[in-house]
N, C-alpha and C positions, 0 to 999 in steps of 0.2 A: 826218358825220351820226352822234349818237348815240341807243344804246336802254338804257334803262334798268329794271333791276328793279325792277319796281311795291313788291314789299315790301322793298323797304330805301329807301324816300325821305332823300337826304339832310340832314344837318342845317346850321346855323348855323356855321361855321368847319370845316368836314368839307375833309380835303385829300385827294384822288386822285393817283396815281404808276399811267404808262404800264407795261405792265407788257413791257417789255423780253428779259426771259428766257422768256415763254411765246413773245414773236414769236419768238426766233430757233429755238425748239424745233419751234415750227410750220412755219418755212423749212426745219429739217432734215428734216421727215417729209412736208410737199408735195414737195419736190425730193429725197427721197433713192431714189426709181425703187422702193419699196418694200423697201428694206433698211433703214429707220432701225426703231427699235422705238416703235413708236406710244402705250407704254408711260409715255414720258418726258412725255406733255403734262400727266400728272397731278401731277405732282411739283414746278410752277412755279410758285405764288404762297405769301403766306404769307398773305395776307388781301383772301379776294374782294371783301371790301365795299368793298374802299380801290384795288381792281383796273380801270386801263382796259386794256383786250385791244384789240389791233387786229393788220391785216394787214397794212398797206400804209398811206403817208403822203407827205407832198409831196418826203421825201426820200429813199424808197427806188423811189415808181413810175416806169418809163422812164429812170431816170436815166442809165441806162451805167455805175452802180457795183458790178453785181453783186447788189445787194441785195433788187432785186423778186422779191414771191412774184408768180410766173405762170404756173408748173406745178400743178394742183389746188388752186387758191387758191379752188374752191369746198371743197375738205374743209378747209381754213383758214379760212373764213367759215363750214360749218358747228359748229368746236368755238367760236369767241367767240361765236356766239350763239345757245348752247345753254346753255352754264355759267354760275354767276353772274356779278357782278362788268357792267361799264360798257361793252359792247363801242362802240368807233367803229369808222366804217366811212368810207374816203378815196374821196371819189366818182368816182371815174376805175375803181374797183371794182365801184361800182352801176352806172354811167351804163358803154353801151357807144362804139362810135366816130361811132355814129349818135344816140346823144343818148338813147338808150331804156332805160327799166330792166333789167339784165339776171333774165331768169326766176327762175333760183334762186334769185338775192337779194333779188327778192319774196318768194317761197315761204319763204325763211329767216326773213326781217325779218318777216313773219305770225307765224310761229312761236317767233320770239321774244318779240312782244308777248303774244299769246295763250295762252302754251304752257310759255314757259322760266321758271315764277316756282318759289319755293320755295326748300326745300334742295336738295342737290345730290349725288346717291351712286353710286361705280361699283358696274356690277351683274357685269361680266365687262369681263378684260383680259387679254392676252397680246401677242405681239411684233407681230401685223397687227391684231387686232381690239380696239375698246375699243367697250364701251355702259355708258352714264351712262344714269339716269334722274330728271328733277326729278320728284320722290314725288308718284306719282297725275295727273300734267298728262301728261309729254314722255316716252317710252323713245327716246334716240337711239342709234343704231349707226354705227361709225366703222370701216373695211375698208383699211388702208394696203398688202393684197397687188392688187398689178395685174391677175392674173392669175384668181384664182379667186374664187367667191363665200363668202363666210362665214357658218357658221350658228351660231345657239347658242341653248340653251334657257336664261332670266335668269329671276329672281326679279323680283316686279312690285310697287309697293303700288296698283294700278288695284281688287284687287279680283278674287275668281273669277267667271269667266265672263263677261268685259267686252269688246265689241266695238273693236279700236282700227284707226285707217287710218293708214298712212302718205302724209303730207302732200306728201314730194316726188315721189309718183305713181309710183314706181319699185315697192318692192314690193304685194305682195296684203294686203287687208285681213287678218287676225287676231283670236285670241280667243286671252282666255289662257282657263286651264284651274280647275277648280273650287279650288284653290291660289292662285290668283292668279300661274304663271308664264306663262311666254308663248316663244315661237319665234320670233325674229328672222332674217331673210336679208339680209345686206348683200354690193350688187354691187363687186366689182373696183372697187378706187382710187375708192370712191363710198359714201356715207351714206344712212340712214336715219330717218326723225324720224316716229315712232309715237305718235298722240296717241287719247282720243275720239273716237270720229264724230261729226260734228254740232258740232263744238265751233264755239263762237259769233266770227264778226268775221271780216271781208271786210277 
């Protein structure tokens, strides 16, 4: 299954290339127990528009080659589809053993239609923490320590004094501040995706 960036519809002969060196970046920071530096996932494509991201595919899931993300492969599903670029998603990722959507990858897959459009700019990063925010839609926060919660106060273009909720239920609503920054909390080895309240689509 894929979701695609409402503003870059593709054109007439437009080629797309898997984009290979973010997955395996994203294998080293779901599976590195929180010692990779989460840093690295910024530095992997050269051009989002021409970018599929994906997680996981018919020849890395269950296979017995080593190669499946299955450790926090929801914070692997939350960076492709939060950033630009084409994310696919292998349905053995969505769908669980019982045949059902799995929750967060509703929640994500919402948030990417409704939420992830625009440009795309880090607002803060360092070796556990990164927050990206697509300008004025999504502030996402990304937490690669297992252990502790991470806070940080980011620059926003929402706007002063904007009410925004986080989508995956996890933290407290927020306001940024008459500046337009904001206070983000992201839980242990877990994300955040801070948009509008009220933002429209089911």
């Amino acid at each position: 299954m894929t979701a695609r960036d409402s503003a870059a519809p593709l054109e007439p002969g437009y080629v797309l290339a898997f984009d290979f060196g973010l997955r395996y970046n994203l294998k080293d920071v779901a599976h590195g127990n929180g010692y990779e530096d989460i840093r690295q996932l910024l530095f992997h494509v050269k051009d989002y528009a021409k970018s599929v991201t994906f997680v996981n595919n018919h020849d890395t899931f269950h296979r017995g080659n080593g190669d499946d993300i299955f450790w926090r492969a929801n914070l692997a599903h939350c960076m492709i589809l939060t950033m630009p670029g084409y994310p696919c998603v292998f349905y053995k990722d969505l769908f669980d053993s019982r045949g059902w959507i799995r929750p967060y990858m509703r929640t994500l897959m919402w948030v990417n239609t409704f939420c992830a459009q625009g440009d795309y700019r880090e607002r803060w990063a360092d070796g556990d923490l990164l927050v990206t925010e697509r300008p004025g839609r999504l502030l996402t926060g990304m937490n690669d320590n297992n252990n502790d919660w991470r806070r940080a106060w980011v620059k926003t273009d929402f706007g002063g004094n904007r009410w925004l909720h986080d989508y995956t239920g996890i933290g407290p609503d927020i306001w940024t501040n008459e500046h337009g920054y904001a206070e983000i909390s992201v839980p242990p080895g877990g994300y955040v995706n801070y948009a509008p309240a009220f933002t429209e689509g089911t």
